[in-house]
N, C-alpha and C positions, 0 to 999 in steps of 0.2 A: 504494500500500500504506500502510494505515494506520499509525502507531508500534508496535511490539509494547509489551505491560505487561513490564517483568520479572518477576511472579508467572506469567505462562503460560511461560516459558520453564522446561523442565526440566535441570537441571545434569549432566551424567551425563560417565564417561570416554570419553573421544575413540576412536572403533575406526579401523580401518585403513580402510575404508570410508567415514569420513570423510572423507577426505584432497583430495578433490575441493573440497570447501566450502571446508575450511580454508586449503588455496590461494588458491583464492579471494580469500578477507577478506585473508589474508596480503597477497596483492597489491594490496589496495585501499589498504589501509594505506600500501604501499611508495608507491602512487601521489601519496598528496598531499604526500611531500617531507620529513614530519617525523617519520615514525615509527620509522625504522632506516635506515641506513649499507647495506646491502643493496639491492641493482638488482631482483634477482627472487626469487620463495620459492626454498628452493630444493626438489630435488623427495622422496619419500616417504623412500628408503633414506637421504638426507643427515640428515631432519627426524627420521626413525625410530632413528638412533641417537644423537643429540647431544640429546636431551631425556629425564629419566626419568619411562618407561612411569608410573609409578602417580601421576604429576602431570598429566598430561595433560588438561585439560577442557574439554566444548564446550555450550554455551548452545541447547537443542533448542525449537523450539517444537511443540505436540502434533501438527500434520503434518508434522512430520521437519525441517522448513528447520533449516541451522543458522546462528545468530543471530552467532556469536562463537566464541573459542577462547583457551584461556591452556594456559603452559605451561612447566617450568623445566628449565635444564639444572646441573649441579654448577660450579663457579667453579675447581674446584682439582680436581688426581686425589690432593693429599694429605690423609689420613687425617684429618687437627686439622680441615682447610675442609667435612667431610661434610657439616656440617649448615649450609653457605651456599649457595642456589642463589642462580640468576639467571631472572629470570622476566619471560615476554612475554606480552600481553593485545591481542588484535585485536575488535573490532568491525565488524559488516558496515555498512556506509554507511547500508543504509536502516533501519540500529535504532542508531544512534549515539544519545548525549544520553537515553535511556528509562531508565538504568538497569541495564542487565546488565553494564557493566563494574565495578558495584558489587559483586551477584552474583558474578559469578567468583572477583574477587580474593577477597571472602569465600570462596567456596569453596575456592579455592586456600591460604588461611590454613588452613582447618579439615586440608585433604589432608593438607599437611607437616609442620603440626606434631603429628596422627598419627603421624607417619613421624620422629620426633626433629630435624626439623626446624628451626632456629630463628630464620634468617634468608635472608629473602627481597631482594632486589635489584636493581634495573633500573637503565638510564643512560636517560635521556627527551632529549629536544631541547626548550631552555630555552623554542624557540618552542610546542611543543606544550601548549600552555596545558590544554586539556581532560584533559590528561592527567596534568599532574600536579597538577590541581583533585582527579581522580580516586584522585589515591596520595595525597594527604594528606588527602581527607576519610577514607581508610581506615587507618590507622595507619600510614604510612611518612613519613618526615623524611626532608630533605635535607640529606645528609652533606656536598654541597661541589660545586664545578664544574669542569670539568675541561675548562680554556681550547684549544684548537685543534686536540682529542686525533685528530681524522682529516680526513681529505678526500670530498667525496659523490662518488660516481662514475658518476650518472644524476640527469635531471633538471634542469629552470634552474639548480641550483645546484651543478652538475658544475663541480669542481677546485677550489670552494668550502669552506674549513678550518671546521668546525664544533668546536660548543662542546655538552658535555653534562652534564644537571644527574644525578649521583649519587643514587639514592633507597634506603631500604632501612625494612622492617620486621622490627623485631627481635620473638617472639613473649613475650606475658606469660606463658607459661607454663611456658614451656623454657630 
């Protein structure tokens, strides 16, 4: 399979009938080690309510494959944190490096700060270089690192104390 462009890929909200793909990509991510603290997705009803519904989005290309997925859940159930999510961006292996993790997170900026949004946030793994090339060519700084804050618990590097780099976009707008 060829690279996809990210202009063929259509941006659109994630349905529940996605859920297959998204899996998917979720777990391919898990696979290489550096993309989350997490062993397996987990399944629809876990993923369906720890994330809010009108963030939700997946990277289509025009015969339906889906390309990617992002997606934010709230940081706090108190009031003042509303407008800080935490946000995940997976890419399927064979469209890594094309581009549509640029895509989304733009997407994903326009969503929330629709939505009074104003900052967005992830924790990366310092090794995950591609990725946080990818939050900083898009507006997110890293606020700091946060020395041995867990243990992996799959993988070569099960029982292995990890370190994760803090990122965050704050919006110009809000």
């Amino acid at each position: 399979m060829t690279q996809p462009e990210p202009s063929a890929a259509t941006i659109r909200p994630l349905r529940d009938d996605d859920w297959p793909a998204v899996q998917r990509i979720y777990g391919e991510g898990i696979a290489t080690g550096h993309a989350t603290f997490e062993s397996e997705p987990p399944d629809w009803e876990r993923f369906n309510t720890s994330r809010l519904p009108r963030h939700r989005l997946v990277a289509e290309t025009a015969e339906g494959m889906i390309l990617g997925w992002t997606a934010v859940s709230p940081v706090s159930a108190r009031p003042v944190y509303s407008g800080v999510v935490e946000h995940s961006v997976y890419i399927a292996a064979e469209a890594r490096g094309c581009g549509l993790g640029t895509v989304l997170l733009q997407a994903l900026a326009k969503s929330t700060e629709n939505d009074g949004i104003w900052t967005i946030q992830a924790s990366v793994f310092p090794e995950n270089e591609a990725s946080l090339r990818l939050h900083l060519a898009n507006g997110y700084i890293v606020v700091g690192r946060r020395q041995r804050i867990a243990r992996m618990t799959h993988g070569p590097l099960t029982g292995r104390w990890r370190d994760t780099v803090l990122i965050e976009r704050r919006s110009p707008t809000i």
